[in-house]
FIVEX-693890 format. One record per residue (C-alpha): x, y, z; residue in one letter. Coordinates in steps of 0.001 Angstrom, whole numbers, padded with zeros to 6 digits, always signed. Example, Ala and Ser with C-alpha at 12.3 -4.5 7.8 and 13.67 -1.06 7.14 Angstrom:
<pts>
+012300-004500+007800A;+013670-001060+007140S;
</pts>
This chain:
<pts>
-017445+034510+013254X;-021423+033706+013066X;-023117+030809+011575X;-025976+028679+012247X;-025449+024263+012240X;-028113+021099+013211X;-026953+019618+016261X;-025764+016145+014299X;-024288+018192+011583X;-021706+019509+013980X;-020995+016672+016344X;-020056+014330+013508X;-016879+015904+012597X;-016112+016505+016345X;-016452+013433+017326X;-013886+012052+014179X;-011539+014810+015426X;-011733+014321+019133X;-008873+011510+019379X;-006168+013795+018531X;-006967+016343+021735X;-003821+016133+023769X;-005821+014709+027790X;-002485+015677+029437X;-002120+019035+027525X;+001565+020575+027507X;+000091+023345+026248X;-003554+024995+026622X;-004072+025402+022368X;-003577+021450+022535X;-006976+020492+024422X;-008700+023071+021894X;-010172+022492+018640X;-009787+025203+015948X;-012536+026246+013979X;-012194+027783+010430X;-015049+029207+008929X;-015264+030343+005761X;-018088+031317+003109X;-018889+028073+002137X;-017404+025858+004716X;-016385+024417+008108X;-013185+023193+009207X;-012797+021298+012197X;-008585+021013+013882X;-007560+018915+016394X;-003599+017912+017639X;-001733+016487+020047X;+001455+016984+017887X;+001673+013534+017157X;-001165+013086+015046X;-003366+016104+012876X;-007376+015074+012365X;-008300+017831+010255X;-012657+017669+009374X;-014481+019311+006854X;-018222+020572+006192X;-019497+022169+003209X;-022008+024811+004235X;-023374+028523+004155X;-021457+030906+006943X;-022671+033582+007880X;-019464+035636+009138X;-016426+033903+008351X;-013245+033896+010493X;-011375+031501+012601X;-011156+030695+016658X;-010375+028136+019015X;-012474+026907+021678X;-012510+023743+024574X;-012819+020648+022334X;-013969+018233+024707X;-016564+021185+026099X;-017596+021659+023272X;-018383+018245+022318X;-020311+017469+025488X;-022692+020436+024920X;-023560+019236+021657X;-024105+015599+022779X;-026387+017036+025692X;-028802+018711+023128X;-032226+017678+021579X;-031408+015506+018382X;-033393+018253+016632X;-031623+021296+017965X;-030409+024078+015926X;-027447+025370+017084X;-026442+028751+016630X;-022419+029736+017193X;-020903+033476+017556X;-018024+034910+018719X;-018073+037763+020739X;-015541+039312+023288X;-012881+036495+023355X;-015697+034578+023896X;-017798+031803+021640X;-021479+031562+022618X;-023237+028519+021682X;-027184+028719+021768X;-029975+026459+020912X;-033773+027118+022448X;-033421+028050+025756X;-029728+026649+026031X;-026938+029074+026559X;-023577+028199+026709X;-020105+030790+026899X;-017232+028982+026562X;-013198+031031+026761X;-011076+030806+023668X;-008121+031230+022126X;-006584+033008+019143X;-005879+030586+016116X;-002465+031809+015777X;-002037+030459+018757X;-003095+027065+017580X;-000271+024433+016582X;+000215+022987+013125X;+002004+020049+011817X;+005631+020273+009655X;+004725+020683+005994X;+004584+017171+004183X;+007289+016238+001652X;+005404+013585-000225X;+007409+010852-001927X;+004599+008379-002585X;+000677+007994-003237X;-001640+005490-003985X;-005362+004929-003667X;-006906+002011-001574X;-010212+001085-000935X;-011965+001177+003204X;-012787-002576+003448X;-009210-003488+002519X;-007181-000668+004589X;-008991-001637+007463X;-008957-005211+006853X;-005288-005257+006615X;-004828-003269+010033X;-007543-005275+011737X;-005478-008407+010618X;-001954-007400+012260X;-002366-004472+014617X;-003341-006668+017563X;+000813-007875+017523X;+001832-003950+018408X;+004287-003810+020842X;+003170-001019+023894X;+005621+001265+025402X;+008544-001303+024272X;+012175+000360+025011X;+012867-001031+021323X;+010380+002285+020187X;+010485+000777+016324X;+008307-001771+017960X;+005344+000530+019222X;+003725+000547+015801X;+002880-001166+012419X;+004741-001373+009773X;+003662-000594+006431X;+005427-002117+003218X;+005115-000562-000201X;+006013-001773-003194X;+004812-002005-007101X;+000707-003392-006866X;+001028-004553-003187X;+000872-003027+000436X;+001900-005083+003494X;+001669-003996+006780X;+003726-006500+009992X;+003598-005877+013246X;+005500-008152+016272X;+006599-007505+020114X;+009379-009616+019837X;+007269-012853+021000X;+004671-012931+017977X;+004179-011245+014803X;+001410-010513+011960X;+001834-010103+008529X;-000794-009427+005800X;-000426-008284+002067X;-003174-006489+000039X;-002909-006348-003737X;-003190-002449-004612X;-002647-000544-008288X;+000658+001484-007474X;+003958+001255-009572X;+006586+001708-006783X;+010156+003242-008082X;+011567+001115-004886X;+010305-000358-002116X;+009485+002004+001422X;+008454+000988+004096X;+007273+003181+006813X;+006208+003037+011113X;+003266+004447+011925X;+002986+005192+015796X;+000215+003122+018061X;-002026+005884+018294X;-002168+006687+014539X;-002735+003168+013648X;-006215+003236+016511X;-007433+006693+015013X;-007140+005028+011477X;-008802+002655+012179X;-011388+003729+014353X;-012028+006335+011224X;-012183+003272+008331X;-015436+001675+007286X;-016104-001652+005574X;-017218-000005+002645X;-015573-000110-001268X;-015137+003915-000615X;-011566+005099-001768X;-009048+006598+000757X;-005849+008086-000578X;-002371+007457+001227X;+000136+009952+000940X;+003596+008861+002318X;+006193+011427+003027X;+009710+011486+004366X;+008272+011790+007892X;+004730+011765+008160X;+001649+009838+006714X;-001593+011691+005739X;-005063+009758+004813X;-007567+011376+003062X;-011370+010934+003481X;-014444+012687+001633X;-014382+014793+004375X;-012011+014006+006917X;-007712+014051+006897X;-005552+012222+009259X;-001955+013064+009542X;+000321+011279+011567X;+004305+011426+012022X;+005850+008300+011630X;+008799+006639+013995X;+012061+007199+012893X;+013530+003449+013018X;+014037+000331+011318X;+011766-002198+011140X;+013180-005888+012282X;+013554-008261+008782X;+010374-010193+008959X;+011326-012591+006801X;+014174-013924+008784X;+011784-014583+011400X;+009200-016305+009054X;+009934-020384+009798X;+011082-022463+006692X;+008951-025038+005431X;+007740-028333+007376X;+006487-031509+007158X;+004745-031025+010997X;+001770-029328+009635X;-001683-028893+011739X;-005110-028520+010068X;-007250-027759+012437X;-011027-026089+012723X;-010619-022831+013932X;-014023-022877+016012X;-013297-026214+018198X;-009287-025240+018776X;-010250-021571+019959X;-013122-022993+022075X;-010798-025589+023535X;-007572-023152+024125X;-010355-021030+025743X;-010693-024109+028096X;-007507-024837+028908X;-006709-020649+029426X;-008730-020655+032681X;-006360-022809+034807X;-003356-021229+032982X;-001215-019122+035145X;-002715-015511+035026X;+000436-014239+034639X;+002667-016143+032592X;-000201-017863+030152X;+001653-020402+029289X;-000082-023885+027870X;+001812-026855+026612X;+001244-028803+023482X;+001634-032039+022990X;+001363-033616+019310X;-000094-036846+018064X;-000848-038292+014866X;-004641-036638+014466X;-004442-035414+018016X;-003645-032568+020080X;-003089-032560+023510X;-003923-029157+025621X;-002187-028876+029417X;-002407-025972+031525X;-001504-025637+035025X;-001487-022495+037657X;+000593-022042+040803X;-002319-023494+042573X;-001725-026787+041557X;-004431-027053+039103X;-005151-029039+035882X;-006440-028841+032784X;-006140-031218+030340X;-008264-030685+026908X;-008266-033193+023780X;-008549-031765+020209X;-009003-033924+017312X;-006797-032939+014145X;-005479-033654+011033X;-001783-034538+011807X;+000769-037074+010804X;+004273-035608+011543X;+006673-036352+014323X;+005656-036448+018297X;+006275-032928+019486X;+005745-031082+022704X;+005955-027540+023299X;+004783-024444+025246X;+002964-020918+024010X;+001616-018551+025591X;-002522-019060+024799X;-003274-015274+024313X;-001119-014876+021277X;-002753-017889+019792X;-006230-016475+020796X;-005419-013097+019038X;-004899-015312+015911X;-008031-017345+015983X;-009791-014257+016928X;-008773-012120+013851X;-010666-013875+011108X;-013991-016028+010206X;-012131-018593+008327X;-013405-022329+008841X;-009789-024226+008982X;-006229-023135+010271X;-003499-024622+009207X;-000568-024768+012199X;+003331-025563+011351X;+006137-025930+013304X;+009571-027870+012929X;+010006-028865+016522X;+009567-028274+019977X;+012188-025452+020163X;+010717-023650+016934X;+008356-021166+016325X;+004656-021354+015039X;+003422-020327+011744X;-000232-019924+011454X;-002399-019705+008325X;-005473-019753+006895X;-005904-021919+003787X;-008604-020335+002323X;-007308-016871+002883X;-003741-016600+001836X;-002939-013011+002290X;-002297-013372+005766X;+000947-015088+008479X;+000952-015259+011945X;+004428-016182+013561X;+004262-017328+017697X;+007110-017977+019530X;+007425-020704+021915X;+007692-020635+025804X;+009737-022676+028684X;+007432-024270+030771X;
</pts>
């Protein structure tokens, strides 16, 4: 195998593929990335197993054939060159020598039989969606992933298909997040599907806010994106998903409009005498008024005034601040809109100007 690659041409598709190296390997072919080169193209391999990052290059080879080398090794060298370096890649001996200028580099490989490879995919579904709105949707509801939760349906989001929409809900049991895209699919039924924690961060990580179109392809076990040049393949967790709309709270007159600037900056407050470990802030509920209290094991106070718009019954009742943080945090809207039915109930949050989105928080003992 011989060809000849700019320095940025090849550490672009390494660095998309480099997530799915196995750190802790199992096996040595794991912390390797396999390299396919054909006449007209590059193909870049990585896997841990779990997940399959598969990148592509079109371009003129000069020997084809197919090897795998150190992928983190590899992607260090490249890093460490001039931006202007031509890099020039062989194969000779069991060995891959990398040169550019005065550079040398050997580096041991592996055969690329030896290299692992994913369970064929059975799709059952497909559907096109653009960038912006794939990654909005995650960025709106991954933050409510449970991690390392013995309940393993948990450790991942949930996506929802159905005829024109796509929903993804996540929740640890204390919180959940809920958003709904409108996409152009006829769905036979509805599926939904759990895609592991680390396929939902290399997904995103990979998505860009642009109107580009990604295609989903859902099969009985695994999920597969497709880029312009770059596929991510993930199995999914065998489980079921909790109903979320058991645990969405029925409607109330006890509903909070607040502006979503002044509450986070004054749960921010209150969240540095909270107790470090615990979080926990009560509530207390006025006509037009909200009343912040935090305390830590130290003895110490805070006690933070927000004015609202409010005219339902006097409640008091403790959350844990970092949930509703996570909420405010997640979008740029102006006004949030906060109801609950008392002081044993949960929280639904909203925005009213953006209506694709629910946030559910449970309350705490204090």
């Amino acid at each position: 195998m011989k060809f000849q690659i700019e320095k940025e041409a090849l550490l672009h598709p390494l660095q998309q593929i480099i997530g799915a190296v196995e750190k802790r390997q199992t096996m040595p072919a794991l912390s390797n990335v396999l390299i396919r080169a054909t006449e007209n193209s590059l193909t870049f391999t990585a896997t841990d197993l779990e997940i399959e990052l598969v990148s592509n290059i079109a371009m003129i080879v000069d020997e084809p054939g197919e090897i795998t080398l150190p992928a983190r090794k590899l992607l260090d060298i490249c890093k460490s060159l001039n931006n202007e370096a031509i890099i020039k890649f062989s194969v000779k001996d069991n060995k891959a020598l990398i040169r550019s200028d005065r550079n040398r580099f050997s580096l041991t490989t592996l055969p690329a039989n030896d290299f692992p490879a994913l369970d064929e995919i059975n799709i059952v579904q497909e559907f096109e969606i653009t960038q912006k709105t794939l990654h909005d949707l995650i960025d709106k509801t991954a933050f409510a992933m449970a991690q390392q939760d013995v309940r393993y349906y948990l450790n991942g989001l949930m996506f929802e298909v159905s005829t024109n929409a796509l929903c993804a809900v996540a929740t640890d049991g204390h919180r959940l997040a809920y958003c709904k895209k409108d996409i152009k699919f006829d769905a036979a039924d509805i599926r939904q599907i759990i895609l592991p924690r680390k396929g939902v961060l290399e997904l995103v990580r990979l998505l860009e806010s642009s109107d580009e179109m990604v295609k989903l392809k859902i099969g009985s076990n695994h999920l597969q994106v497709e880029f312009n040049t770059i596929r991510l393949t993930s199995k999914l967790i065998d489980g079921r998903f909790p109903d979320y709309n058991r645990v969405m709270p029925a409607e109330t007159d006890n509903t909070i409009i607040a502006d979503r600037a002044e509450l986070r900056q004054s749960l921010t407050r209150a969240s540095i005498l909270s107790n470090e470990k615990y979080r926990g802030i009560r509530l207390i509920l006025n006509t037009d008024l909200i009343k912040l209290q935090a305390q830590n094991p130290d003895q110490e106070e805070a006690d933070i005034e927000v004015e609202v718009i409010y005219k339902g019954d006097a409640i008091e009742i403790g959350f844990n601040v970092n949930y509703m943080l996570d909420v405010l945090n997640v979008c740029d809207a102006s006004m949030i809109t906060i109801a609950l039915r008392d002081s044993n109930s949960s929280f639904l949050l909203s925005y009213p100007d953006q209506d694709d989105s629910k946030y559910v928080i449970m309350p705490m003992r204090l």
